[in-house]
C-alpha positions as CSV (number, residue, x, y, z in Angstrom):
1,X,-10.8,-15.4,18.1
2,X,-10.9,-13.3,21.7
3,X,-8.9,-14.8,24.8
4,X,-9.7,-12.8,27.9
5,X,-7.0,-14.7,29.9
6,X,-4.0,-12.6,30.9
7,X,-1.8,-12.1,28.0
8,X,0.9,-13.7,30.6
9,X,-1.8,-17.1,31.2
10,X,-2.0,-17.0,27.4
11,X,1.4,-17.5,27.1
12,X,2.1,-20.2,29.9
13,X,-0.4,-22.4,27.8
14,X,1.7,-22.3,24.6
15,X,5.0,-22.5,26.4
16,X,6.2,-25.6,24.6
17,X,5.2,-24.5,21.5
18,X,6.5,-21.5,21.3
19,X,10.1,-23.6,22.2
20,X,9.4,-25.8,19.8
21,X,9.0,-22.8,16.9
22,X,11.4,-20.4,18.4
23,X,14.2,-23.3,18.4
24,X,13.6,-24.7,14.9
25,X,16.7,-21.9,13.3
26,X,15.5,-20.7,10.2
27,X,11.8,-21.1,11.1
28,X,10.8,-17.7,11.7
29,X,11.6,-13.9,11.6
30,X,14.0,-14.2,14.3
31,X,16.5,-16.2,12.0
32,X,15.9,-15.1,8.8
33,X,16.0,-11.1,8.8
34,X,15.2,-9.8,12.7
35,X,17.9,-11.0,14.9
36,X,20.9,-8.7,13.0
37,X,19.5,-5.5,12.9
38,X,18.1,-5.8,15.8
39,X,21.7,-6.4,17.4
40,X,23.1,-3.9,15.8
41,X,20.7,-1.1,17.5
42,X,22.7,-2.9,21.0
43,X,25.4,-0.7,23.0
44,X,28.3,-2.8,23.6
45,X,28.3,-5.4,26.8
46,X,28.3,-3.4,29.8
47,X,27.8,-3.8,33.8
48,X,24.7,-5.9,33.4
49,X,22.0,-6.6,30.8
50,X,18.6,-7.7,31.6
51,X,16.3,-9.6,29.0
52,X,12.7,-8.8,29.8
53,X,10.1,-11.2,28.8
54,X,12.9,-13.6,27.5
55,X,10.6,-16.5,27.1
56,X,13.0,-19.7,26.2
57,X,15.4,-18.0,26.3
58,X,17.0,-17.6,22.6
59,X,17.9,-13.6,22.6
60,X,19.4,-14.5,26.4
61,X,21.6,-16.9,24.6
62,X,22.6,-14.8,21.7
63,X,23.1,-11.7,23.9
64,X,25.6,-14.3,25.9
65,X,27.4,-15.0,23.1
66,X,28.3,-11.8,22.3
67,X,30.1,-11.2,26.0
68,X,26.5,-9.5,27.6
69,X,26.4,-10.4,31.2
70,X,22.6,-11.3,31.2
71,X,20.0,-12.1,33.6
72,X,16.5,-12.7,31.8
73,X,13.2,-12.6,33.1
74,X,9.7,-14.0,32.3
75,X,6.5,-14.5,33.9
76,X,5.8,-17.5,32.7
77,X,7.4,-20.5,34.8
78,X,7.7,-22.9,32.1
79,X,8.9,-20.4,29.4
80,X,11.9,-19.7,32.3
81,X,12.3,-23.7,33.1
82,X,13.1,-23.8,29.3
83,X,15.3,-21.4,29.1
84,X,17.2,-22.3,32.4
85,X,17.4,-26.7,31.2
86,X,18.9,-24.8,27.3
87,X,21.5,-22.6,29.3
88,X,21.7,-23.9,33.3
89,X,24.4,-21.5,33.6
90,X,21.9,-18.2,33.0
91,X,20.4,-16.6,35.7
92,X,16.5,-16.9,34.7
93,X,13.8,-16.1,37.2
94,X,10.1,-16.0,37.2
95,X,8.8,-12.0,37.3
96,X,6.4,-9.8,36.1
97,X,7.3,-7.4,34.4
98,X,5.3,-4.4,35.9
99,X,7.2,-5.3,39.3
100,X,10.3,-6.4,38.5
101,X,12.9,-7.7,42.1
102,X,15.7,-5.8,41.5
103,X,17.2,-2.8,42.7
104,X,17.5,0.9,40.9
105,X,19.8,1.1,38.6
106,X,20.1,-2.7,38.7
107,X,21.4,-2.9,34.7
108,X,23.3,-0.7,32.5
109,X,21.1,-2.0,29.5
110,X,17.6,-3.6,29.2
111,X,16.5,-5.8,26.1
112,X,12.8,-6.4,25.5
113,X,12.9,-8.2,22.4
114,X,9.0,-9.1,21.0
115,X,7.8,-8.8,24.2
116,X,5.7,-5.6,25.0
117,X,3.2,-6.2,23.3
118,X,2.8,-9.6,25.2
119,X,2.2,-7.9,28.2
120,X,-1.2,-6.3,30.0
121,X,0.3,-3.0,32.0
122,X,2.5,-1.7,28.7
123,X,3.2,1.6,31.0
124,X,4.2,0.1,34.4
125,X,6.0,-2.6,32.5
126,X,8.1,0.7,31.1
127,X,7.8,2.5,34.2
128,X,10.2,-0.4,35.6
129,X,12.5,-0.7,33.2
130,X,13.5,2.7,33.5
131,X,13.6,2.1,37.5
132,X,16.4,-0.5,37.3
133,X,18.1,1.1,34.5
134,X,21.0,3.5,35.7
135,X,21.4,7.3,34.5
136,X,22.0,6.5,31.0
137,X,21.2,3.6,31.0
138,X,19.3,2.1,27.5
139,X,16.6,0.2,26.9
140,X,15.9,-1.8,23.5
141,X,13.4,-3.1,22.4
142,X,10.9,-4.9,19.4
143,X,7.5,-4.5,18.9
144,X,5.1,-5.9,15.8
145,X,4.8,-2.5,14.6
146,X,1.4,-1.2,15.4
147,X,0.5,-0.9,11.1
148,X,1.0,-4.5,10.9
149,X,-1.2,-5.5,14.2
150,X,-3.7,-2.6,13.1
151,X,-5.0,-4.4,10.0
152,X,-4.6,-7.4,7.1
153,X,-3.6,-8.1,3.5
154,X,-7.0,-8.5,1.4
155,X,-5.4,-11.4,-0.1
156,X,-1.8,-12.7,-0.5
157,X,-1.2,-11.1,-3.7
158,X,2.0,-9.1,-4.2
159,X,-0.3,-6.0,-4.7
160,X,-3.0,-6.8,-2.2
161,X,-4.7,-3.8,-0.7
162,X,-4.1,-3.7,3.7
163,X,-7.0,-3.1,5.2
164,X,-7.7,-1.8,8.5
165,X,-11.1,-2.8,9.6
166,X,-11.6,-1.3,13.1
167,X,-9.6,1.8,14.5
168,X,-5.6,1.8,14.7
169,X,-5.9,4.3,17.3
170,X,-8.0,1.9,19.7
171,X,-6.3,-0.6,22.3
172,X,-7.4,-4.2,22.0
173,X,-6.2,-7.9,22.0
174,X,-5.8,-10.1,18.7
175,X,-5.1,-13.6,18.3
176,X,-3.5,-15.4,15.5
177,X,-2.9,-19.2,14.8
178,X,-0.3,-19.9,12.5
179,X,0.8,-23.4,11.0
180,X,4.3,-24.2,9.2
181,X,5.1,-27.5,8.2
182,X,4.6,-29.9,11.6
183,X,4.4,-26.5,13.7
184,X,1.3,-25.0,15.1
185,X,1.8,-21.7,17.2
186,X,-1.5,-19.6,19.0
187,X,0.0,-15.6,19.5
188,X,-2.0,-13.9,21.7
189,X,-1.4,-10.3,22.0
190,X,-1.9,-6.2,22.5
191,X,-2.3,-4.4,19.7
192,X,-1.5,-0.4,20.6
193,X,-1.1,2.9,18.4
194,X,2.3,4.7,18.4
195,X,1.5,7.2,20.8
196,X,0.4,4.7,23.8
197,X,4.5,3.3,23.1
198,X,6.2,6.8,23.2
199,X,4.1,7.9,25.8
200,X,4.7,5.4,28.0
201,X,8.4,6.1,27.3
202,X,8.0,9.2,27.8
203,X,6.2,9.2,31.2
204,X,9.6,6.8,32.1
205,X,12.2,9.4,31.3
206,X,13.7,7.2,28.1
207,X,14.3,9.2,25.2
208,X,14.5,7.4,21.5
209,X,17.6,8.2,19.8
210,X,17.2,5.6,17.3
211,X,14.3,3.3,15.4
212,X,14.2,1.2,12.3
213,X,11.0,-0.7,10.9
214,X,12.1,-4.2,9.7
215,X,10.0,-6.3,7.0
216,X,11.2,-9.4,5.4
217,X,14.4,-9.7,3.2
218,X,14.7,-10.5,-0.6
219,X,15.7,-14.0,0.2
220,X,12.6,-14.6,2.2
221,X,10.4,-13.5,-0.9
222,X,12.4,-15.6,-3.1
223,X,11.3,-18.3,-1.2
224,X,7.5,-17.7,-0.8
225,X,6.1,-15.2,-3.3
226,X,2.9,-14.7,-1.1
227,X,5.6,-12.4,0.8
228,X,6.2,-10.0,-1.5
229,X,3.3,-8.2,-0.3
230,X,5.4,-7.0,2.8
231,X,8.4,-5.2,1.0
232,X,5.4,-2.6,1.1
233,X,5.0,-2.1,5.1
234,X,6.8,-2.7,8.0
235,X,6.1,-6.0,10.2
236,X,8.0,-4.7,13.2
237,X,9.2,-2.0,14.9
238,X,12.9,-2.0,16.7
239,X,13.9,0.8,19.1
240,X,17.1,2.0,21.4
241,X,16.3,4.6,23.9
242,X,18.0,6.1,26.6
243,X,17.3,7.2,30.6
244,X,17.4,10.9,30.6
């Protein structure tokens, strides 16, 4: 299925739902074998940490919890009245990425957890971080890594060929509806090769110093065979880079 709405109208439209999933603990990735690693890739709380395309709001929480002084940011106004009723102490506010109201060298670190590939202007959206990042400063993020958005299992057998159909070098938008138990999610998203990512790192003055490619844990297979399939690719791509 196409959507030609901005990725960021796309996302307004499934606001609640994506609460509803994104709250449920243990429903998704996020619970089950994303969130530690992830962390781990962090720098220890600094002067300031800004959560780009925090959506509602879970990552802002967790980064809270672990003594980050956060300010998150979202385009979409009902993803950031969620995450503002779950925390009213957090400083959420409504901006776009690619023009973000803050000053240079506004943060010390930047987050941008699942959320790059949700957004339209992937190099401007960069372009900014860097900007209100200080000398030094780091920027990490998660991506679906660009194999997994690329292509598709043939079937959900462990041994299932993946097939790419079209070109994993070529730009373009997917959409995938996925149902678990009473919860019905619509992602809408960018699919992008590699090389669009590190170049648009690159043209922002962050070098990577470090990158892992998560897939889903031998208790997540355990419970649904159909996953096994997965120990065999990567389903996302975490990264920590650094203003040069």
């Amino acid at each position: 299925m196409s959507d030609d709405r901005p990725l960021s109208q796309a996302w307004e439209a499934v606001a609640g739902d994506w609460a509803a999933w994104a709250r449920r603990p243990g429903h998704d990735s996020y619970w089950r074998f994303h969130r530690q690693p992830f962390f781990q890739l962090l720098p220890a709380p600094g002067r300031l940490t800004l959560d780009i395309g925090c959506g509602e709001g879970r990552v802002a929480r967790d980064l809270k919890s672990l003594g980050h002084n956060v300010v998150a940011v979202d385009v979409s106004p009902t993803m950031v009245r969620l995450a503002k009723a779950a925390d009213p102490s957090m400083q959420v506010i409504v901006a776009d990425a690619a023009h973000l109201p803050f000053d240079d060298g506004f943060a010390d670190l930047a987050v941008a957890f699942m959320s790059l590939h949700d957004m339209d202007d992937l190099s401007a959206a960069v372009g900014e971080t860097s900007r209100v990042l200080g000398p030094g400063g780091v920027l990490c993020a998660a991506i679906v890594h660009p194999i997994n958005s690329a292509g598709q299992f043939a079937s959900l057998d462990e041994g299932a060929p993946f097939v790419v159909e079209g070109s994993y070098l070529a730009s373009h938008r997917y959409q995938e509806t996925v149902e678990r138990g009473d919860l019905r999610m619509t992602f809408t998203s960018h699919h992008r090769p590699l090389q669009e990512y590190f170049a648009a790192l690159e043209s922002a003055g962050l070098s990577v110093e470090a990158l892992r490619e998560p897939t889903v844990d031998e208790s997540s297979v355990i419970e649904r065979a159909d996953r096994a399939r997965w120990l065999r690719l990567p389903l996302f791509l975490d990264l920590r880079a650094r203003k040069r």
